[in-house]
N, C-alpha and C positions, 0 to 999 in steps of 0.2 A: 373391619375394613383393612387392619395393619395386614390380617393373613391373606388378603388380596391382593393389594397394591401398596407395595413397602415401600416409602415416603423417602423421598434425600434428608438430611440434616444440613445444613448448613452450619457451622459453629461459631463462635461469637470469636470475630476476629480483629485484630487490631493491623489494619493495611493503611503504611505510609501516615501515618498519623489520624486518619480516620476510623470513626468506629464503624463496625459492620455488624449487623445482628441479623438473625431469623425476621424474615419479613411473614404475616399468614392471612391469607385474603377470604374472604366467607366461601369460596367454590367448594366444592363437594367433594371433591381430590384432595382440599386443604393443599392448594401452592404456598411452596414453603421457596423462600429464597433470601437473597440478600439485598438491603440497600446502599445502592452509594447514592448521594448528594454530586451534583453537577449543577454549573453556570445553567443561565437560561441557553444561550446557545449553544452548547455545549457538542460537539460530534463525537459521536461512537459508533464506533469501530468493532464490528463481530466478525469474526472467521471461525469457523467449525469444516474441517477438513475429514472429521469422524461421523457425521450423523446432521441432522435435519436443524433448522432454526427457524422457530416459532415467535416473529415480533410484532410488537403491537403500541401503537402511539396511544397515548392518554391523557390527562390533565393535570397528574401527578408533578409535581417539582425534583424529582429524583427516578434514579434508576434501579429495575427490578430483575434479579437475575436467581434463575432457577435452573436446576441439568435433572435428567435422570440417564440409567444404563438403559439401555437398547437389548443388554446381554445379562447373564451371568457372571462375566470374565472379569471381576473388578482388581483396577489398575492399583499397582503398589503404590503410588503417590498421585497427587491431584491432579487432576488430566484441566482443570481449568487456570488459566492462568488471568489473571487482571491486574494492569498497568494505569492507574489514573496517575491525569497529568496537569488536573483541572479542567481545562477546557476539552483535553483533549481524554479520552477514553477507551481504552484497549480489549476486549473481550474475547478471547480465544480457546480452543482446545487443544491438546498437546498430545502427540504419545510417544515416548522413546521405544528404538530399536527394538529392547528387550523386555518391551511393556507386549500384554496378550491384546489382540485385537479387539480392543471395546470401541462399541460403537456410545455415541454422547450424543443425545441431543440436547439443545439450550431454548429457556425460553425466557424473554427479554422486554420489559417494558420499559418504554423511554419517554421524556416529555415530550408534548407536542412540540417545543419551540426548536427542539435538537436536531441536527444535521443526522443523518442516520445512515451508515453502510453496511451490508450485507455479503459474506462472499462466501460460497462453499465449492466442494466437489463434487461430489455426485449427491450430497444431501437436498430434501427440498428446503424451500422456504414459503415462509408464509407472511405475508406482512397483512394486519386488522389498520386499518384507517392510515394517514400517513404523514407523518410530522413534519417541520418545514421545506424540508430536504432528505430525499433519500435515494440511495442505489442499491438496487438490488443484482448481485452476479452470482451465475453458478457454470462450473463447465459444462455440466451431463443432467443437473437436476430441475427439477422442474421447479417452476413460481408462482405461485398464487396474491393478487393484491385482493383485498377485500376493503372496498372503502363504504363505510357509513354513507346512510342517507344519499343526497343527493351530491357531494362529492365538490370537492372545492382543488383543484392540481392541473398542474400539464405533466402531460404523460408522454411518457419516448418508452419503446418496448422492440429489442432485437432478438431474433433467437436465426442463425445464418441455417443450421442445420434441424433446426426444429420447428415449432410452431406459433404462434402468438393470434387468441381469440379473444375476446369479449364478449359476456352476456349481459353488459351494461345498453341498455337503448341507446345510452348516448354518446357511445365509443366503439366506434365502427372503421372499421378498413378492408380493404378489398386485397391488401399485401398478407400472407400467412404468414410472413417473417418478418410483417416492420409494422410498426403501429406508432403512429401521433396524433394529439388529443387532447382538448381542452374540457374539465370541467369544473362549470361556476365561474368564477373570477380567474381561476390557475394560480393560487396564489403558494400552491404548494408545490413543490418539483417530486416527479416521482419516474425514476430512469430501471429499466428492468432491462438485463442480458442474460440469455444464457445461450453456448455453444450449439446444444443436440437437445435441450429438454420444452419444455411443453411449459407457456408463459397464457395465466389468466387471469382475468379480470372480473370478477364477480360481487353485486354488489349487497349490501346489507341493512336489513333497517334499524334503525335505533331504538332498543329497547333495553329495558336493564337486564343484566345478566349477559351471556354470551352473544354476539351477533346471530340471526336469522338467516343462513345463507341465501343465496339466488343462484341459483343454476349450480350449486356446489355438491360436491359426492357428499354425503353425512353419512356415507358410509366406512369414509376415507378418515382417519382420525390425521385431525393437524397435529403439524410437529411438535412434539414437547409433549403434548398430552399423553396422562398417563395410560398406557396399557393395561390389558388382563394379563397373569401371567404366564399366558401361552405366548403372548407375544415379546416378552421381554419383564426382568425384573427390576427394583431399582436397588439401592443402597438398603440395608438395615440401620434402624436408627443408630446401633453402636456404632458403625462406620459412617466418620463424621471423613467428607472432603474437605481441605483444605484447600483456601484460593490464597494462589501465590502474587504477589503484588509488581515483582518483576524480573523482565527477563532483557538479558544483555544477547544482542546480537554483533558476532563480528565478522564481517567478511574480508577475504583476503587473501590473496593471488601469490603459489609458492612457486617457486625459481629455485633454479640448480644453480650456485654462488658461481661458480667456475666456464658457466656457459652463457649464463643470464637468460635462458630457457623455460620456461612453464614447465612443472611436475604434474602430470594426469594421473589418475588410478588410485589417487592415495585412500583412505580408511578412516574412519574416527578413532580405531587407537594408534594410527599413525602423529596425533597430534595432544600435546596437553597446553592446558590453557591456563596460567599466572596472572590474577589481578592484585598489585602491590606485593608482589611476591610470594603470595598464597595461590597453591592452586585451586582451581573450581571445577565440580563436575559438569563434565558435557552432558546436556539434554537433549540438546536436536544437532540435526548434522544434514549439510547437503553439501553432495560431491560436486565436483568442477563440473559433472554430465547434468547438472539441474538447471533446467531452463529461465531465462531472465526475462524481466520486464528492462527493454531496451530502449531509453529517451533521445532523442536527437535536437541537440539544441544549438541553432544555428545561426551566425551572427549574417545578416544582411541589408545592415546596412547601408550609408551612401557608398563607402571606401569598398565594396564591391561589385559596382554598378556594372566593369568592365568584367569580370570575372565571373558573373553569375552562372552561367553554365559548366565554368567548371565546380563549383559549386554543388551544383544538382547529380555532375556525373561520379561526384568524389560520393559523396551521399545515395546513389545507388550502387558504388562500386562496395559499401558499409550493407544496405540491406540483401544484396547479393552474394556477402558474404557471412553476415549471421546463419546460427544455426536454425532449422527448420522447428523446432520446438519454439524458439526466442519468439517473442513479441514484441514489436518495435512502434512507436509513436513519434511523432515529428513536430518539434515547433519552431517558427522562424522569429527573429525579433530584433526588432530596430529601438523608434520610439517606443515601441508596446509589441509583446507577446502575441502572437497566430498560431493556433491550432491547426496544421496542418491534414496532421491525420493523430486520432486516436492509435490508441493501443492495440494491435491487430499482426494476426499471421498470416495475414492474406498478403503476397509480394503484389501479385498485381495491382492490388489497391493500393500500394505505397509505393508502385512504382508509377501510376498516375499521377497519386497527390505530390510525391517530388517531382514531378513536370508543372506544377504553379508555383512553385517557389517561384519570387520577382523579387529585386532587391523595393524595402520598404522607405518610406520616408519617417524622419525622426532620429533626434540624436540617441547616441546609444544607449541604453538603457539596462545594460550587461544585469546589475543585482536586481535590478525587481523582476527579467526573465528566468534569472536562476532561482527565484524566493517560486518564482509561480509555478514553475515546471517541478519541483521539489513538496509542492504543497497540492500540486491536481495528481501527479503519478508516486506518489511515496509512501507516506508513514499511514494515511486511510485507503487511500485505491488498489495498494496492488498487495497486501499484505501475502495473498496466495503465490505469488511469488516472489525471486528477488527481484532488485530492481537496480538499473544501474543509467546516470545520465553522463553520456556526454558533450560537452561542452564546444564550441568552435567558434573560437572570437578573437581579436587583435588583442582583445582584456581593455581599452580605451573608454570606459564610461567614462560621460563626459564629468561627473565627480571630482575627477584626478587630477590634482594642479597640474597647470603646462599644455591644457585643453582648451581651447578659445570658444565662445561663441555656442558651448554646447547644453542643453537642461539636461544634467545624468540622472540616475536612478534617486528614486525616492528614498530608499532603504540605503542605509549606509553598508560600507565593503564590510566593517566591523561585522553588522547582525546578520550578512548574508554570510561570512565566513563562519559563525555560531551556527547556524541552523545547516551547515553543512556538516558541521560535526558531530548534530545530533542526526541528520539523517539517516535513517534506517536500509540505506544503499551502499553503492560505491559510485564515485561521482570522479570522472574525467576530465580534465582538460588538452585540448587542442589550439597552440597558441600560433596566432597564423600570425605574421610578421609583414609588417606593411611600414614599417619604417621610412620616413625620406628627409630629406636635409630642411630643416628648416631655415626660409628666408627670414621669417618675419615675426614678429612677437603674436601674429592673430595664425600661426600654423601650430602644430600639436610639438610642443620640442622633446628637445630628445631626451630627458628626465620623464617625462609620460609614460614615453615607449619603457622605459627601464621600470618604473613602475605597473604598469598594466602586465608584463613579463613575470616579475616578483611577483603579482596578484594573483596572477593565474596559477602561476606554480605552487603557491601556496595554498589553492583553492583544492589544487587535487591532492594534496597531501592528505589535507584535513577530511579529505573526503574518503581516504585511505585509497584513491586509484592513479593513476598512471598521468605524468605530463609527457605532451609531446611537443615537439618544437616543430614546426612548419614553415622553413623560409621561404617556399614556394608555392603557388596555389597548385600547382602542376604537381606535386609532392602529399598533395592531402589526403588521393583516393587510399598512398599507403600508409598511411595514418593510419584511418580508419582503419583498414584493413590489420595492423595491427592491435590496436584496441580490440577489436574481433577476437582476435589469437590469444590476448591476455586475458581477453571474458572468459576461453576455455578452459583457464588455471584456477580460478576463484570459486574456493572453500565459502562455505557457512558454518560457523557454530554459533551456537547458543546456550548462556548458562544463567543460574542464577546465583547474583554475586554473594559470596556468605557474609560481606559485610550488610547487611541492611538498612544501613542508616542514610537519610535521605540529607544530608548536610552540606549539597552544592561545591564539596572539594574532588579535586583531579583523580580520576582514579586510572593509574597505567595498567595498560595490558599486555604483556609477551606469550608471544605464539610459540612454541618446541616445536618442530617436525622431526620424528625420528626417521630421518633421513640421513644421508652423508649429503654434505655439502649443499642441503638445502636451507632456503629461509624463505620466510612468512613476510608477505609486504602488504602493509592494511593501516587500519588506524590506528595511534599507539594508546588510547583511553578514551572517557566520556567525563564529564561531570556527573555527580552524583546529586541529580537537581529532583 
């Protein structure tokens, strides 16, 4: 069997204080992988940008992770990387510049009770049964869900350029490119997109051992399963992969000191990177020309009742001027958060949904719309890209002493300025100023306004992006429009810190550019939590 299909190893690792050892299941391939231990609800998070991912809900209390090569070309260092955070769960593929093209597929079992995300590029995917919660995306590649028996979910499935079918009796649509669908109870969420690829639904009977398909190629092997060696090798047991536990990302928009100008064109050895004054190798690198996941987060409450269309027109004069790669999302919020529009390159659809914008009812509720829009578009959804929110609000939660009569945010400004600093983004603020004389002790006085100012500028700090001051609404569209100009200055890198110790203290980061006169404007460190 070994001179057939040569088995990964997985080696007994010690990540972030937990143990990892070789997982081996009775299959006939002998799946060899790793466990991590996860919360009952736990979300994980997989991106493979190299090859196919093959996942499957089960009954297990923990998580099952296996890779093989695709190729021959094997990578000088661990092409997987895994970030556990407790609750939250990282699982990804990596390759540097000057790594050789290997293709990785991963295959993934998760508990049922776990939030589940999926995202790749041209690889497919395959999800067996489906856990409480799950998304599936891919740009180009195609999706297969395969749910046991008679099936217990509501189902949403997009594909704009592609197709979406079902050979379930009980999930029918008469749209090739949209599908929604209840079966059983729905007590499970199961959301499928892809760009240009082929989305299906097929289903399964419950038997032991591998599912039975229905209407499925069994000619077609799912992702992760091992191949003949005509088709691809895997590792030799001596070549053990290594899973790295984490990886520091920093994003960060350079400027020419002398102009205050964005730098475009620069390089990965244009830049070195110092955490506590040691430097660290760069692993991953994305130039200022790599396209962003774009949030719009838009304050509309009552204090712009009069103003609302300028509003709308400042925020198409922003999606008019993003780049044609960007992806842009919209939410508005007063008492509570509105999804506008999803994450989408379609202007005409975002140039409709910004024609509903209406100022909403409810006092301001600034930190729990920034906790939300930070938690639907961030560290699980968009991991395929960057991501960047911003901001557009007087900063006036009603929280703030010197605010009458208002119920603010649930989350305090503390833990929403914390989880801006973990944010895996760059995060904006737009401080519109609405200031006026206070008569009376029940109007907003003027320590508020000084406050909500301070709050906000410190929000984009922390978030390592750009504040802007807005005294006018008439002045907004060029706001935005420069936020725009600054997104086309912002650097990615990625490393992994050589400290490894997970002990919760500050860790600073300095950016070099071997530039004249330039400098690096981003976040200055993380916790090491």
């Amino acid at each position: 069997m070994l001179a057939i299909v040569r088995r990964l190893l997985l080696g007994l690792i010690l990540l972030s204080g937990l143990l990892i050892s070789p997982i081996f299941t009775s299959s006939s391939a002998i799946d060899e992988g790793i466990r991590i231990d996860v919360p009952a609800d736990a979300r994980v998070y997989i991106e493979n940008k190299f090859g196919n991912v093959n996942a499957e809900a089960w009954d297990q209390k923990y998580v099952s992770v296996s890779a093989f090569l695709a190729d021959s070309a094997a990578p000088r260092r661990s092409p997987i990387l895994i970030d556990n955070r407790g609750k939250y769960l990282s699982i990804s593929v990596f390759r540097a510049p000057t790594d050789p093209p290997t293709v990785v597929h991963l295959t993934v079992k998760v508990p049922n009770s776990s939030q589940l995300e999926v995202v790749t590029t041209d690889g497919r995917i395959t999800l067996i049964d489906t856990p409480s919660k799950v998304s599936l995306k891919s740009t180009s590649g195609d999706i297969e869900s395969i749910i046991r028996g008679s099936g217990n979910a509501t189902i949403s499935a997009r594909a704009e350029k592609g197709s979406v079918r079902s050979l379930i009796p009980a999930v029918k649509s008469s749209d090739p490119h949209y599908l929604q669908a209840r079966l059983g109870a729905g007590s499970s969420q199961l959301d499928a997109q892809t760009d240009s690829g082929q989305i299906v639904f097929t289903a399964a009977a419950v038997v032991a051992g591998a599912p039975q398909l229905t209407g499925a190629n069994a000619s077609r092997p799912a992702a992760g399963t091992p191949s003949s060696s005509s088709e691809g090798d895997q590792l030799d047991e001596g070549d053990v992969i290594r899973v790295d536990s984490q990886l520091v990302t920093v994003n960060m928009s350079v400027v020419d000191r002398s102009t205050n100008r964005g730098l475009a064109g620069l390089l990965q050895s244009d830049f070195k990177l110092f955490e506590d004054g040691e430097e660290q190798r760069i692993i991953q690198f994305e130039s200022s020309s790599a396209p962003f996941d774009l949030v719009l987060l838009i304050d509309v409450s009552g204090s712009t009742k009069d103003k609302i269309k300028l509003i709308r027109d400042a925020a198409l004069r922003f999606v008019n001027a993003a780049r044609a790669a960007d992806r842009i999302g919209i939410i508005s919020f007063a008492g509570a958060p509105t999804v506008i529009s999803t994450l989408t390159s379609d202007r005409d659809t975002l140039r409709e949904r910004l024609n509903t914008i209406d100022t909403a009812r409810g006092d301001t509720k600034l930190y729990d719309a920034a906790l939300f829009a930070m938690n639907k578009f961030s560290n699980v959804s968009n991991k395929s890209r960057r991501t960047a929110i911003v901001l557009m609000s007087d900063g006036l939660d009603g929280t703030i002493p010197g605010i009458s009569d208002q119920v603010g945010s649930q989350s305090t400004y503390r833990e929403t300025l914390d989880q801006i600093r973990e944010f895996d983004g760059v995060f904006y603020t737009l401080w519109l100023n609405t200031r006026y004389l206070a008569m009376s002790p029940r109007d907003t006085q003027p320590e508020a306004f000084d406050e909500a100012y301070d709050r906000m500028r410190e929000m984009a700090d922390a978030g390592g992006g750009s504040f802007y001051e807005v005294n006018r609404l008439e002045d907004l569209a060029g706001a935005y429009e420069r936020v725009v100009s600054d997104l086309g200055t912002v650097y990615s890198l990625a490393y992994e810190p050589s400290n490894k110790k997970r002990d919760g203290k500050w860790r600073a980061i300095r950016i070099r550019v071997n530039r004249s006169n330039a400098i690096a404007r981003g976040k200055r460190g993380y916790y090491a939590n």
